[in-house]
Each structure stands twice: as structure tokens, then as C-alpha cells.
C-alpha positions in Angstrom: 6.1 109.2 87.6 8.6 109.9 89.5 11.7 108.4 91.5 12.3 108.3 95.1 15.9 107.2 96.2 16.6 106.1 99.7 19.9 107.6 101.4 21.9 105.2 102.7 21.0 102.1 100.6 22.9 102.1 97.1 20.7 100.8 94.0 17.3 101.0 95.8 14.7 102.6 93.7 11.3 103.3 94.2 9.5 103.7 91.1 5.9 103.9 92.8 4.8 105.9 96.0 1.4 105.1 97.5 -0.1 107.9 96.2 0.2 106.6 92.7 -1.1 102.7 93.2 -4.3 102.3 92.4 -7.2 100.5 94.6 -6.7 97.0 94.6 -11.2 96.6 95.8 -12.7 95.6 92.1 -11.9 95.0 89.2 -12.3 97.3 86.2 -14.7 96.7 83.0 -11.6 96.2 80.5 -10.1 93.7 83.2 -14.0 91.7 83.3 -14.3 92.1 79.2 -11.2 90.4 79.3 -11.7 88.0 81.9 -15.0 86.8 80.2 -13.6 86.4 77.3 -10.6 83.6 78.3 -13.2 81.8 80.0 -15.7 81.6 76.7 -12.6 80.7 75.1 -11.4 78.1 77.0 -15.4 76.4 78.1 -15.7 76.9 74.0 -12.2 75.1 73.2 -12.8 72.5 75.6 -16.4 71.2 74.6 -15.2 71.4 71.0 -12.0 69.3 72.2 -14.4 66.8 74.4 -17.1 66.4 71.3 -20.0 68.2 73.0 -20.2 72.0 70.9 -19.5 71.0 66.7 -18.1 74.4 65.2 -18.3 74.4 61.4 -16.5 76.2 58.7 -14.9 79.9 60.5 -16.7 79.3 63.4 -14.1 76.8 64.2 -11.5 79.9 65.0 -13.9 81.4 67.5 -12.8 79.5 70.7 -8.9 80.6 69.5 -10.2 84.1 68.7 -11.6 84.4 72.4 -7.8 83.3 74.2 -5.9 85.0 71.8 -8.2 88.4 72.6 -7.3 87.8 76.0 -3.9 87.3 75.7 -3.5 90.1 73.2 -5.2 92.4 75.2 -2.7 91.5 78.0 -0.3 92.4 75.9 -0.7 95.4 74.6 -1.7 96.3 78.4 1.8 95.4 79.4 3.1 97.8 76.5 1.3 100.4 77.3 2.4 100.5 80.9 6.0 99.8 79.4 6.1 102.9 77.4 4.3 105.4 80.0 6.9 104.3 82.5 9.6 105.0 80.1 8.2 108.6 79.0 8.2 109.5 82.6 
């Protein structure tokens, strides 16, 4: 990854050029996983929190388990893309 400064305007820095963005047409299978999961999560946490779906015993974590997956996962995501910018 390189940097690309412009002459003639101090502080400007280009960190990406087009050839290194990615194609913005679909998504990716880690990006649907993900997706699917928040949204079993959340349908999950809301009938338990409206009284239609009765979770008993560890099952109870399962709606929880699914956000905090997504969340997580955007995360470490995040991280990742933290650390291989700062490597270079």
C-alpha cells in the first residue's frame, strides 16, 4: 500500500489509488455469514423480548451470541485492516 502525495496541496494524502479498491457489485460470503447472522440475532431477541419464541436454560444466550458474532466479527475486521495498513 502505498502513498501518493499531491504537489501543491500540503497534508493531502492518498492512501488508496483505484487500482487497489475493491468492486463495490456483491457482497462477499464472510460479509452474508455475518449479515445473516445479526438478523437471526435480532428476529431471535425480539420474539423472545415480545413473548412469541421461549428460550430455556443456555439457549437463552443464543439470540446475544448471534449480535455479539456480528459485532465481533466487525471487529476483528476493522483490526485486521488496521494492522495491514500499518505494516505497509
Amino acid at each position: 500500500m502505498g502513498m501518493e502525495h499531491q504537489f501543491g496541496q500540503p497534508g493531502l494524502i492518498y492512501w488508496q489509488n483505484r487500482k487497489m479498491r475493491r468492486t463495490a457489485g456483491r457482497m462477499s460470503l464472510w460479509a452474508t455469514f455475518i449479515t445473516v447472522c445479526a438478523v437471526a440475532g435480532l428476529v431471535a431477541l425480539a420474539g423472545q423480548m415480545l413473548g412469541w419464541t421461549h428460550f430455556h436454560g443456555p439457549f437463552m444466550a443464543i439470540p446475544a451470541g448471534l449480535l455479539l458474532l456480528a459485532i465481533n466479527a466487525q471487529l476483528i475486521a476493522g483490526a485486521r485492516a488496521a494492522l495491514a495498513w500499518l505494516a505497509g
